[in-house]
VONUVEX-155027 format. One record per residue (C-alpha): residue in three letters; z, y negated, x. Coordinates in steps of 0.1 Angstrom, whole numbers, plus 5000, padded with zeros to 4 digits. Layout:
<rs>
+---------+------+------+------+
! residuo !    w !    v !    u !
+---------+------+------+------+
!     ALA !    Z !    Y !    X !
...
+---------+------+------+------+
</rs>
This chain:
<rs>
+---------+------+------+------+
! residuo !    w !    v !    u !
+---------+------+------+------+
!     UNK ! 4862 ! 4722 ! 4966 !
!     UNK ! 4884 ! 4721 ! 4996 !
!     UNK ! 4899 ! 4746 ! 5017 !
!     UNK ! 4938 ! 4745 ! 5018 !
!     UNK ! 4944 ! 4763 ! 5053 !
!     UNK ! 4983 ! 4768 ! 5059 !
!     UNK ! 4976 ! 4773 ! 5094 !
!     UNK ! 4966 ! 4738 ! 5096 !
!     UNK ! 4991 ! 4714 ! 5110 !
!     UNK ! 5018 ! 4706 ! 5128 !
!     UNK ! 5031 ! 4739 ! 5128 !
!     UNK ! 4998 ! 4756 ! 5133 !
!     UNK ! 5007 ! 4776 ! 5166 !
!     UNK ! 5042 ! 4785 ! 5153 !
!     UNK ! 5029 ! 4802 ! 5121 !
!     UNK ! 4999 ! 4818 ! 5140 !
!     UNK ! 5031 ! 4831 ! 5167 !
!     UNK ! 5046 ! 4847 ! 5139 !
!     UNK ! 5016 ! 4859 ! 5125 !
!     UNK ! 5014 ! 4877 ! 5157 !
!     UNK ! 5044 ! 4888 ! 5160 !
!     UNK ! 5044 ! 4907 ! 5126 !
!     UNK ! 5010 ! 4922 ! 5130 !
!     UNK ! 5027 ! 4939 ! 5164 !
!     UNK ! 5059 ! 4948 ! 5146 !
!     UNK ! 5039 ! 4966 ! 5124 !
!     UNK ! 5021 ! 4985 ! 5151 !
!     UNK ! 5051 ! 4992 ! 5163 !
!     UNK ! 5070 ! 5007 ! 5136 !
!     UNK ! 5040 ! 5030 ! 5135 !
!     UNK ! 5043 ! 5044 ! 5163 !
!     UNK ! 5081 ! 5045 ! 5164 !
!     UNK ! 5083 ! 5061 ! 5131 !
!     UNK ! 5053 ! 5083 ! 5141 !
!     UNK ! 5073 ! 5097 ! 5171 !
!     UNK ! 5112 ! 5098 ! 5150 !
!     UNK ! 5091 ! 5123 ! 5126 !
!     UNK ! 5075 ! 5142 ! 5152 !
!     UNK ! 5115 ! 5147 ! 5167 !
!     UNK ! 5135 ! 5150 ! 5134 !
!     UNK ! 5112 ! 5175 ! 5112 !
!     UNK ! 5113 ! 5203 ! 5139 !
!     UNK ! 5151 ! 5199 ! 5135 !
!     UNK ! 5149 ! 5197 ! 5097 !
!     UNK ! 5115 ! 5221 ! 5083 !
!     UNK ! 5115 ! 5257 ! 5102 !
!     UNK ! 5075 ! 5253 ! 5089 !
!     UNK ! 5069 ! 5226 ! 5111 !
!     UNK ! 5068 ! 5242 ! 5145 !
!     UNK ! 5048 ! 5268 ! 5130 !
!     UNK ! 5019 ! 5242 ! 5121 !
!     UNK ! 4987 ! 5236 ! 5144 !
!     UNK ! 4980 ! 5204 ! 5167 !
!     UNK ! 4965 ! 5180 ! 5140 !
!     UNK ! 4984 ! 5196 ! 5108 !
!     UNK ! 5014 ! 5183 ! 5129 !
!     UNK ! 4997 ! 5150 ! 5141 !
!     UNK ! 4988 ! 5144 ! 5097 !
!     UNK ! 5024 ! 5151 ! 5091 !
!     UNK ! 5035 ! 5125 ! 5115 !
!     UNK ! 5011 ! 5100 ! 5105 !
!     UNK ! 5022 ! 5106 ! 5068 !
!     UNK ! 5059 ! 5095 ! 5081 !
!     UNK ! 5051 ! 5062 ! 5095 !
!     UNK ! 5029 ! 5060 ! 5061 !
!     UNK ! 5054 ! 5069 ! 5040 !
!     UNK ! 5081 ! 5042 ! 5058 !
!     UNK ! 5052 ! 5015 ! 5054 !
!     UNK ! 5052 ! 5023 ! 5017 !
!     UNK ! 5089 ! 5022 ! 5012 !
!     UNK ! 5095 ! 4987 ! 5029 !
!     UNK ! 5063 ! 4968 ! 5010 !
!     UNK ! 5070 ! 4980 ! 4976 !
!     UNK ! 5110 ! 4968 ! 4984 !
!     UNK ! 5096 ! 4936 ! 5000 !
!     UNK ! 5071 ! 4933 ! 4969 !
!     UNK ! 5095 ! 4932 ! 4943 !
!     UNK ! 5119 ! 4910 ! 4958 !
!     UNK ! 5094 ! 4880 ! 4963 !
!     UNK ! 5080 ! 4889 ! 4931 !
!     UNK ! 5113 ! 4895 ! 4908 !
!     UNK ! 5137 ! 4886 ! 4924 !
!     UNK ! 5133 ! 4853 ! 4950 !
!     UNK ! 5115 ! 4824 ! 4933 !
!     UNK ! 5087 ! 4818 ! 4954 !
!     UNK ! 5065 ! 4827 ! 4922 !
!     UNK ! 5092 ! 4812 ! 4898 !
!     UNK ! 5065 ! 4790 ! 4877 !
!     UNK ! 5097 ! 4774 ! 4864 !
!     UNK ! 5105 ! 4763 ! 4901 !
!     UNK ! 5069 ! 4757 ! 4909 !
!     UNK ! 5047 ! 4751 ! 4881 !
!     UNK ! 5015 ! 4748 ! 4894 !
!     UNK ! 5015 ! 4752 ! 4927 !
!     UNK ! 5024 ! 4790 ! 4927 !
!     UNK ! 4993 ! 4799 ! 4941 !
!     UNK ! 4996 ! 4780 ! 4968 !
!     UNK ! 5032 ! 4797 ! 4975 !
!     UNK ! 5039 ! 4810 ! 5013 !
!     UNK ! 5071 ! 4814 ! 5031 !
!     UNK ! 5077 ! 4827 ! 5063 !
!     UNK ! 5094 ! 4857 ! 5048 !
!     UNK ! 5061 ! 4864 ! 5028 !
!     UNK ! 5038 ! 4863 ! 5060 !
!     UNK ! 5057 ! 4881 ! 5080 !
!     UNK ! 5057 ! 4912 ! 5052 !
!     UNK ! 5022 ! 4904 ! 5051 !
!     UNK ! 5014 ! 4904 ! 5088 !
!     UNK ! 5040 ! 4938 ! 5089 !
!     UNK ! 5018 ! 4953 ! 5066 !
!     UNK ! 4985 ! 4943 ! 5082 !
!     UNK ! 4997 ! 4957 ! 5117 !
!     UNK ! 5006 ! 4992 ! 5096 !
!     UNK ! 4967 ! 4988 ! 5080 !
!     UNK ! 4955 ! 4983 ! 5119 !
!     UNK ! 4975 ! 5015 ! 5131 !
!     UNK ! 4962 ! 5038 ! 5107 !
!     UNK ! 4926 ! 5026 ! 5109 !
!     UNK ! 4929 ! 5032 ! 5145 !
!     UNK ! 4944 ! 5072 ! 5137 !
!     UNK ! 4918 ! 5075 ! 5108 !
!     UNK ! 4890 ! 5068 ! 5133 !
!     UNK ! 4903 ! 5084 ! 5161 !
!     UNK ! 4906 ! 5121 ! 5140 !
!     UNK ! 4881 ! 5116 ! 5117 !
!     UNK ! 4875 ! 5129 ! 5089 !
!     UNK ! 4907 ! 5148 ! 5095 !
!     UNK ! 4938 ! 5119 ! 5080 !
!     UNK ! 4910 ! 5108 ! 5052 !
!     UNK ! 4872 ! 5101 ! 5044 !
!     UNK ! 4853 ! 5070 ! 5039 !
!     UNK ! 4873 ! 5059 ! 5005 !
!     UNK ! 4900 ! 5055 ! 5031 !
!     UNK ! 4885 ! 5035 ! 5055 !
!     UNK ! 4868 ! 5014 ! 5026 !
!     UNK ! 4907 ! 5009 ! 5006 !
!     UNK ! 4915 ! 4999 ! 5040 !
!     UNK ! 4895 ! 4974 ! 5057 !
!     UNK ! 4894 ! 4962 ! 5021 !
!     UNK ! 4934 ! 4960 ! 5026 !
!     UNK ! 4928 ! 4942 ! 5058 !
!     UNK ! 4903 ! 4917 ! 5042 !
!     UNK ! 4924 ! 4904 ! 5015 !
!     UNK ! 4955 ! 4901 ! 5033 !
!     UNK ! 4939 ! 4885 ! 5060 !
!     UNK ! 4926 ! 4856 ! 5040 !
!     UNK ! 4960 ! 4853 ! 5022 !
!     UNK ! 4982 ! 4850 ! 5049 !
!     UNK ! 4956 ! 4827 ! 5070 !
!     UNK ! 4954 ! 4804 ! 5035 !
!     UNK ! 4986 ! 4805 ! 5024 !
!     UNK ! 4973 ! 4814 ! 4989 !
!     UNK ! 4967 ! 4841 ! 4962 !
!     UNK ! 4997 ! 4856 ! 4980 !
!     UNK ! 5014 ! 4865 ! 4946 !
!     UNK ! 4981 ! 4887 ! 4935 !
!     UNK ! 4986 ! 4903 ! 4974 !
!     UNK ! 5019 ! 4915 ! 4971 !
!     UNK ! 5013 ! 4928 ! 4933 !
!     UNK ! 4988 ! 4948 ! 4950 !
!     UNK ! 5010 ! 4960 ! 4977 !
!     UNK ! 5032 ! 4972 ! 4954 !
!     UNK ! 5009 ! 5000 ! 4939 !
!     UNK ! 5016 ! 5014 ! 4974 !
!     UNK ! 5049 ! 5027 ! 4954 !
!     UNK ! 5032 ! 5062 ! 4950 !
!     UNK ! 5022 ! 5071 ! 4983 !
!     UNK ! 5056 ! 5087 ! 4989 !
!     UNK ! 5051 ! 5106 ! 4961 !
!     UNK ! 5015 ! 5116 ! 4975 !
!     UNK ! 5030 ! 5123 ! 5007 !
!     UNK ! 5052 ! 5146 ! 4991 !
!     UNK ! 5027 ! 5166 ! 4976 !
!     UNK ! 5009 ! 5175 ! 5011 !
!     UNK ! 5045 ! 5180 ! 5027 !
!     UNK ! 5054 ! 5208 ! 5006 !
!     UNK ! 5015 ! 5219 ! 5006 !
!     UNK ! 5012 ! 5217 ! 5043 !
!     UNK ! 5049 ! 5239 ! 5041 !
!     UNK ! 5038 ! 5263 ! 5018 !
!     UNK ! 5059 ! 5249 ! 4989 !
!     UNK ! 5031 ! 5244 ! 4964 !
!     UNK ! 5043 ! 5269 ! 4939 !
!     UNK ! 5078 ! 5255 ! 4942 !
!     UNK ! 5094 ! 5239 ! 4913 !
!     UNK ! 5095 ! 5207 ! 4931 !
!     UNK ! 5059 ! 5204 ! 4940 !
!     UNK ! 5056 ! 5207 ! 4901 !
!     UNK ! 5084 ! 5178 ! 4896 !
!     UNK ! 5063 ! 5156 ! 4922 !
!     UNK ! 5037 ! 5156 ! 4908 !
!     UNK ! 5045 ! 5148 ! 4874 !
!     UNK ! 5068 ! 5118 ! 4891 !
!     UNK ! 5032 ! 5110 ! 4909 !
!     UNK ! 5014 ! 5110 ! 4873 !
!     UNK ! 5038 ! 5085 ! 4859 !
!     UNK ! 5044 ! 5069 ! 4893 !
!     UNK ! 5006 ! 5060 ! 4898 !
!     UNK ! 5004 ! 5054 ! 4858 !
!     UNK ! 5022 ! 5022 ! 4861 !
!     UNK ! 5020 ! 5009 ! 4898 !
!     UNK ! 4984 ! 5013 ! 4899 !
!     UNK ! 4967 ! 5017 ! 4862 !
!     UNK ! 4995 ! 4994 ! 4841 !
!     UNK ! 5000 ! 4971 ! 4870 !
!     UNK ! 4966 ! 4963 ! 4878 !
!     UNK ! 4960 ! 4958 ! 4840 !
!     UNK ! 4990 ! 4932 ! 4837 !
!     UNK ! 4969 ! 4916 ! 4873 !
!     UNK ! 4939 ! 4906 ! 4854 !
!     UNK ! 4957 ! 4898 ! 4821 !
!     UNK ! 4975 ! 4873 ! 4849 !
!     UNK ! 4943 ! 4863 ! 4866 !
!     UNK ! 4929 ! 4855 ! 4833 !
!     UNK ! 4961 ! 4834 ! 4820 !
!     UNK ! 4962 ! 4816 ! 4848 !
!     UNK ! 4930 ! 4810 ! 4860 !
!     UNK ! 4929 ! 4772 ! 4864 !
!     UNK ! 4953 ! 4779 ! 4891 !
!     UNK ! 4933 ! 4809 ! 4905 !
!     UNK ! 4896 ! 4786 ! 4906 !
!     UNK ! 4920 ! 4761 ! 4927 !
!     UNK ! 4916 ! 4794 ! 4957 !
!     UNK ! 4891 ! 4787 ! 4987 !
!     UNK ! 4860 ! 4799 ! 4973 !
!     UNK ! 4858 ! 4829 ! 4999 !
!     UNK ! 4895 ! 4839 ! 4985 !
!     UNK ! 4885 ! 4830 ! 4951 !
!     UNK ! 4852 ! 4852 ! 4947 !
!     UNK ! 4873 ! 4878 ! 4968 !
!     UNK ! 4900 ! 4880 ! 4945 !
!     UNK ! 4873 ! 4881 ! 4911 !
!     UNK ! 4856 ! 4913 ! 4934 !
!     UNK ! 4884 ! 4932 ! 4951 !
!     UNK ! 4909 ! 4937 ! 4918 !
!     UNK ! 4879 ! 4956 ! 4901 !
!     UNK ! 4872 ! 4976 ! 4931 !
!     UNK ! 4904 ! 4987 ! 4937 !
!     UNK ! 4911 ! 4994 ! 4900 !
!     UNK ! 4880 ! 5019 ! 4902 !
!     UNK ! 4895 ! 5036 ! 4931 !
!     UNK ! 4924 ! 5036 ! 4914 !
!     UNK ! 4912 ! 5055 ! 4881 !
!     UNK ! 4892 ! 5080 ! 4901 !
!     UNK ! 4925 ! 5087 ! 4919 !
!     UNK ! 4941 ! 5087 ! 4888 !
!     UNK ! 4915 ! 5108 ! 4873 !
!     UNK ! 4918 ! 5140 ! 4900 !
!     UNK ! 4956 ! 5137 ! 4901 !
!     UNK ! 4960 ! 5143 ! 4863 !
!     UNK ! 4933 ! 5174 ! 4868 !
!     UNK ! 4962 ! 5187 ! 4896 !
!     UNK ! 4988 ! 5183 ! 4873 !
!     UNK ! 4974 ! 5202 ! 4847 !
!     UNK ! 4963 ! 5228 ! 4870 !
!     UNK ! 4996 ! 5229 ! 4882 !
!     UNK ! 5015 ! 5231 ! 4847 !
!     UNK ! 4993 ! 5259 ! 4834 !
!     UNK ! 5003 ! 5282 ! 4865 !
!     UNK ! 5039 ! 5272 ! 4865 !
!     UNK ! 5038 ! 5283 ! 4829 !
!     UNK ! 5019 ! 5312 ! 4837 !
!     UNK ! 5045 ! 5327 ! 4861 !
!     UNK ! 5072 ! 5321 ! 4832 !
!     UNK ! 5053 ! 5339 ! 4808 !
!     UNK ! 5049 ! 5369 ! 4828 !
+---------+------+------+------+
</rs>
């Protein structure tokens, strides 16, 4: 089986320059977004200045994280639903072999946001997250590299990149936390928007990947056979993750019900 490489050609530099260009745009929005939050929340939470050094530094990094969230799940669901770069009607076949310009620059965006938070994860560690994070991550990194360097599997990429959906929603949850909100109606709201949020971007979603995989899979043993094992391993993987997530978010939610309901009763 060969290895279809979009990066080999005629326009091999060009697509590597962009490539480039994204995963630094990415890195870049980071930090710009990292130092807007740092400016704005003083101006906007009174708890915020009353924080300590890395509390502040975690609620910065959850800014840039939450933008990063906001701008894949919007780019997801445009090449997805609404642009026909995965219209089999259009392109039959030769979906999985789909790339655009448009899709690996998100991609490379999106890598450059993995990179910076890697970087910020290591730097403070354990402080922005523990080993799951680093393993979701580089696992990130992995299959997005080998996407966007292929030019295939990209329409089982950005379903993934979608589930990212719920980390405002997670982000959220520690804001009012980290502000001293927790018994607030709205950290009750949020999470119950978090329960049904991660429900179907990252239990039902991941479901409807492998009922896709498994429709389509004389397209999906076409993949590079590094891509193609990667793709049979990482879905699984992530889906664990996913339900263990799911698992102690449902446990906070009812936790956080009963004591809402125990405050009314009394």
């Amino acid at each position: 089986m060969t290895t279809n490489f979009a990066f080999i050609g005629d326009d091999d530099s060009s697509k590597q320059l962009v490539l480039l260009a994204s995963v630094c745009s990415g890195i870049l929005m980071c930090k710009i977004v990292y130092d807007l939050t740092g400016f704005v929340s003083p101006l906007l939470f009174s708890a915020y200045g009353k924080l300590d050094g890395k509390v502040r530094m975690e609620w910065n990094n959850r800014g840039f994280s939450t933008f990063h969230a906001v701008f894949v799940s919007v780019a997801s669901i445009y090449l997805l639903v609404i642009s026909d770069q995965f219209d089999e009607s259009v392109h039959g076949d030769s979906v999985i072999n789909s790339t655009t310009r448009l899709s690996e620059s998100v991609m490379g965006i999106s890598l450059g946001y993995f990179v910076a938070d890697l970087m910020m994860i290591f730097w403070h560690f354990p402080t922005l997250g523990g080993v799951e994070y680093v393993f979701h991550h580089c696992l990130s990194m992995f299959s997005i590299i080998l996407s966007v360097t292929s030019g295939q599997a990209q329409f089982y990429i950005f379903m993934v990149l979608l589930s990212e959906a719920t980390t405002p929603f997670v982000n959220l949850r520690w804001y009012l936390d980290a502000s001293g909100q927790k018994g607030s109606k709205a950290y009750t709201l949020n999470g119950i928007a978090l329960f049904l949020g991660w429900l179907v971007a990252r239990i039902l979603l991941f479901i409807y990947f492998f009922v896709h995989m498994y429709s389509h899979f004389h397209q999906v043993k076409l993949v590079f056979p590094l891509g193609y094992y990667s793709l049979i391993a990482v879905g699984p993987v992530l889906s664990t993750m996913n339900l263990l997530w799911f698992w102690k978010i449902t446990k906070g939610l009812i936790k956080t019900i009963s004591k809402a309901m125990g405050k009314k009763k009394q």
